[in-house]
C-alpha positions in Angstrom: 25.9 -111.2 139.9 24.1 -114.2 138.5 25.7 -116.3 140.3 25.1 -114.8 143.3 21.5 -114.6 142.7 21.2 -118.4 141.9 23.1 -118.9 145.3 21.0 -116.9 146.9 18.1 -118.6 145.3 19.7 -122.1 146.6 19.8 -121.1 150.2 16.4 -120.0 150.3 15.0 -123.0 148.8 16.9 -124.9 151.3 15.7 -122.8 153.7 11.8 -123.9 153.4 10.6 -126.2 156.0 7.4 -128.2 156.0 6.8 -130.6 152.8 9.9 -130.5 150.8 11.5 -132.9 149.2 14.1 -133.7 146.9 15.8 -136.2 144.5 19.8 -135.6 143.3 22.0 -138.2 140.9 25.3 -137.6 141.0 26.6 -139.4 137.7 31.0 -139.7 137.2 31.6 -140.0 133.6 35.8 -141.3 133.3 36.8 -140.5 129.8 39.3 -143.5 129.8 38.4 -146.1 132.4 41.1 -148.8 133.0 40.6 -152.6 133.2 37.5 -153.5 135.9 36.9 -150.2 136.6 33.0 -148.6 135.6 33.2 -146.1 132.6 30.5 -144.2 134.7 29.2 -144.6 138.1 25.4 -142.9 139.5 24.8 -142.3 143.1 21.4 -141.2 144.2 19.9 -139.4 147.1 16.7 -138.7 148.1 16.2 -136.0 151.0 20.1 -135.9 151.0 20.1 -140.0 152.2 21.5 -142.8 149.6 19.3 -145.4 148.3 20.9 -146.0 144.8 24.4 -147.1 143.7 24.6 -147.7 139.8 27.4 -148.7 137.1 26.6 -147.5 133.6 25.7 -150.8 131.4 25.4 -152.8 134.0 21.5 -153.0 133.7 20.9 -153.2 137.2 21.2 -150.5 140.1 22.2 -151.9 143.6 19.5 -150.5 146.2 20.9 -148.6 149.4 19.2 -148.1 152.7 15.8 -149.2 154.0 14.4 -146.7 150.9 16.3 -148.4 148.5 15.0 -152.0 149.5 12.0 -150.7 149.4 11.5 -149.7 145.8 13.8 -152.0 144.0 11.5 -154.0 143.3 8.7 -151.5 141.5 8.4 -150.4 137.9 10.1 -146.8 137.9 13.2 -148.9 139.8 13.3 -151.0 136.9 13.4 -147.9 134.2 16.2 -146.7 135.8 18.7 -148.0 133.9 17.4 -147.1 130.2 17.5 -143.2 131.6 21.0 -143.7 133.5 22.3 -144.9 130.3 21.2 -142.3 128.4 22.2 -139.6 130.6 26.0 -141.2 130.6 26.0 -141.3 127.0 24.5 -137.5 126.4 27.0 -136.7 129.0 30.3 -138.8 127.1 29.1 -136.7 124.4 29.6 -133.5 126.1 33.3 -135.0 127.3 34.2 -134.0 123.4 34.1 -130.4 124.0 36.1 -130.8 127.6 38.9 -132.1 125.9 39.0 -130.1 122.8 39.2 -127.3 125.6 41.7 -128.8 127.6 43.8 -129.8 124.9 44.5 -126.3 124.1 45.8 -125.3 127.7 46.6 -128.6 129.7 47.5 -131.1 127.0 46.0 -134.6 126.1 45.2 -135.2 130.1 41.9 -137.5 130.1 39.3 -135.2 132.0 36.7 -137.1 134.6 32.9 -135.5 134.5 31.1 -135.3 136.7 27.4 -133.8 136.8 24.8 -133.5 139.6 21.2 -133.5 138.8 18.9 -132.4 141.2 15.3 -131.4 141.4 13.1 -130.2 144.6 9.4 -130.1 145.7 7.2 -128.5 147.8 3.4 -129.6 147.8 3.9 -132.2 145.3 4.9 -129.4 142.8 8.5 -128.8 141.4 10.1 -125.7 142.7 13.7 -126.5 141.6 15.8 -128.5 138.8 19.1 -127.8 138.6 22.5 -129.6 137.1 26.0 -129.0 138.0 29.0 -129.7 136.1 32.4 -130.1 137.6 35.5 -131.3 135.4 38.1 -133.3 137.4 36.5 -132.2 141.0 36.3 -128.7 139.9 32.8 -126.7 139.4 32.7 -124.7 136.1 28.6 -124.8 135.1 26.1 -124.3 136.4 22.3 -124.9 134.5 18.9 -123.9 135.5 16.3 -126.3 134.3 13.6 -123.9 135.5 14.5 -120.8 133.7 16.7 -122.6 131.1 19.9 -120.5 131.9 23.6 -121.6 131.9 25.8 -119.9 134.5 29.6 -120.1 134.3 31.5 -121.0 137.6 34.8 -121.0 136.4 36.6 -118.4 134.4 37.9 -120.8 131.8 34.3 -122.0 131.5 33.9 -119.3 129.2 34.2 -121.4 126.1 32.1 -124.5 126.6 29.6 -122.4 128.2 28.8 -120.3 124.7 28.7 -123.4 122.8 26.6 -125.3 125.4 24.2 -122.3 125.3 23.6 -122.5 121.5 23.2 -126.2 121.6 19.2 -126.2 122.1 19.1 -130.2 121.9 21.3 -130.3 124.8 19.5 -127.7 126.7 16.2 -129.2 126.4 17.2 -132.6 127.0 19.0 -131.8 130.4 15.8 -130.0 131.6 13.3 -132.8 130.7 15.5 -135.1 132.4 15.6 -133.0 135.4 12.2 -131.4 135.6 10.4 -134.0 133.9 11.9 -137.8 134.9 13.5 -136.4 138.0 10.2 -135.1 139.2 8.3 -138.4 138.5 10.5 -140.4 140.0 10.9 -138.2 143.1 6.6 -138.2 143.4 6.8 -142.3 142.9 9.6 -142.8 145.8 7.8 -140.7 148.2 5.2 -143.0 148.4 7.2 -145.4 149.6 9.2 -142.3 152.0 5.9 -141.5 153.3 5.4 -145.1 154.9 8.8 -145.0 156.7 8.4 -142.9 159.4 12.1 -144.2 160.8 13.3 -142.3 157.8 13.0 -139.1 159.6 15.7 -140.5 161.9 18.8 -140.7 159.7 19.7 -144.4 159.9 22.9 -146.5 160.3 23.8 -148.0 156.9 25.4 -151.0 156.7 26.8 -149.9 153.0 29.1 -146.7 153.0 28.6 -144.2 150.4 29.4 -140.6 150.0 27.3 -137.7 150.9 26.3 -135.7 147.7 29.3 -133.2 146.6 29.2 -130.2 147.6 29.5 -126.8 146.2 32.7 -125.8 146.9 33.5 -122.1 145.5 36.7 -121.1 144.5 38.7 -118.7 146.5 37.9 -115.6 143.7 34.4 -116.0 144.0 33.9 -115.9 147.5 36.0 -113.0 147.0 33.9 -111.3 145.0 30.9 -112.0 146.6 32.0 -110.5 150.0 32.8 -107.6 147.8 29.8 -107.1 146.8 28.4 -107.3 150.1 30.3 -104.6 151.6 29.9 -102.4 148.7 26.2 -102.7 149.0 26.4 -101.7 152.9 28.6 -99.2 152.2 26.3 -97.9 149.7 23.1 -97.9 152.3 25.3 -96.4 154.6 26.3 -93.3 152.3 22.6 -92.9 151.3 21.3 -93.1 154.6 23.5 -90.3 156.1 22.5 -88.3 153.0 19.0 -88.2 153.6 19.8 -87.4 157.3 21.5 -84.4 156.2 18.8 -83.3 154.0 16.0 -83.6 156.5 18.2 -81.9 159.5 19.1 -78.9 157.3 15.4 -78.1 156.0 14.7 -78.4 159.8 17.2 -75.8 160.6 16.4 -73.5 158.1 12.3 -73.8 158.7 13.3 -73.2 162.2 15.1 -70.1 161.6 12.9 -68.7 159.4 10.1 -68.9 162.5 12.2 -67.5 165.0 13.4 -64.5 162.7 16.3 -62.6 162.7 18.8 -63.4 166.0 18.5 -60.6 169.1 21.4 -58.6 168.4 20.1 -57.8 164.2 17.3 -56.7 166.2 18.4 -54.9 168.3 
């Protein structure tokens, strides 16, 4: 049920027109990267269109699309790095508990992390910070920089998810990144968005890059959801013909009790 309510919660959000924004990083954490390939790699997005490509310790983020040329040049563009760093090594850290976890059911496999950190706006004021956690392309965690509230995806999520929980540090740390940086540097880019009007046309980029993951549920979730759906309507259902009953036999009896007794007692 939580889950559903923070999907629920998603949708709506999405749903608001007018002046919304957002800002998402996707960062890939590869617990054993081989020779020339990034230990990490950071995509960002702002209004779901690229303008950042990054590889951890590298130093220097490679701009995307006319938003991206447009800020790499400014002061938050060149902070990026320091926080993308520091957000791949919190997360590396987190990789220790992944495979502790794994271990015990998969074997010594070399999980890949990967995290999506997101936050939204609406009249310059933050409505929604969020980060998802997926271990080798598969969502298990789900946490609610708003509220502060870790919700498990996966059943085997179980595990991580208590210790997570109890690990204040790590708690407080994802949410200032994503309600406090995320939020600044979404307010600092849009200043920048707000001069572009061909941005509200989406562009032809010369670079490709993926669009930002998407949830993808698993098969026993949707399951369950849809379950719960019908049982609710069901539930309405049954209710609603009770209290149809009630009201049409009090009118019955109120109507017999005016006419009196039938012709024939009468008689």
């Amino acid at each position: 049920m939580e889950l559903l309510g923070y999907l629920l919660m998603l949708l709506l959000c999405r749903a608001v027109s007018g002046d919304t924004h957002s800002l998402s990083y996707s960062f890939t954490v590869i617990s054993k990267s081989g020779p020339g390939q990034p230990r990490c790699e950071v995509r960002g997005w702002v209004d779901e269109k690229p303008f950042l490509y990054y590889e951890c310790g590298s130093w220097k983020a490679k701009p995307l699309g006319p938003l991206g040329e447009r800020v790499n040049a400014t002061k938050v563009w060149a902070e990026l790095p320091q926080t993308l760093n520091d957000v791949e090594q919190e997360l590396r850290n987190t990789l220790h508990d992944i495979k502790l976890e794994q271990n015990k059911t998969r074997g010594a496999h070399p999980p890949t992390l990967e995290a999506q950190m997101s936050c939204q706006h609406e009249a310059d004021e933050c409505r929604e910070a969020s980060w998802n956690f997926s271990i080798d392309g598969r969502m298990f965690l789900l946490f609610d920089s708003i509220h502060t509230k870790w919700t498990a995806v996966h059943p085997g999520a179980g595990t991580i998810k208590e210790k997570w929980e109890s690990d204040w540090v790590l708690a407080q740390y994802l949410r200032k990144v994503s309600k406090g940086d995320c939020s600044h540097w979404l307010r600092e880019f849009l200043k920048y968005w707000e001069k572009m009007p061909e941005l509200a046309v989406a562009p032809t980029l010369a670079v490709e890059t993926p669009q930002p993951p998407a949830i993808q549920l698993p098969a026993w979730l949707i399951a369950v959801i849809c379950f719960v759906f019908l049982l609710i309507v069901i539930i309405i259902i049954i209710i609603s013909i009770m209290v149809i009953k009630k009201y049409c036999s009090r009118d019955r009896k109120r109507d017999e009790a005016h006419d009196g007794p039938p012709l024939l007692d009468r008689l």
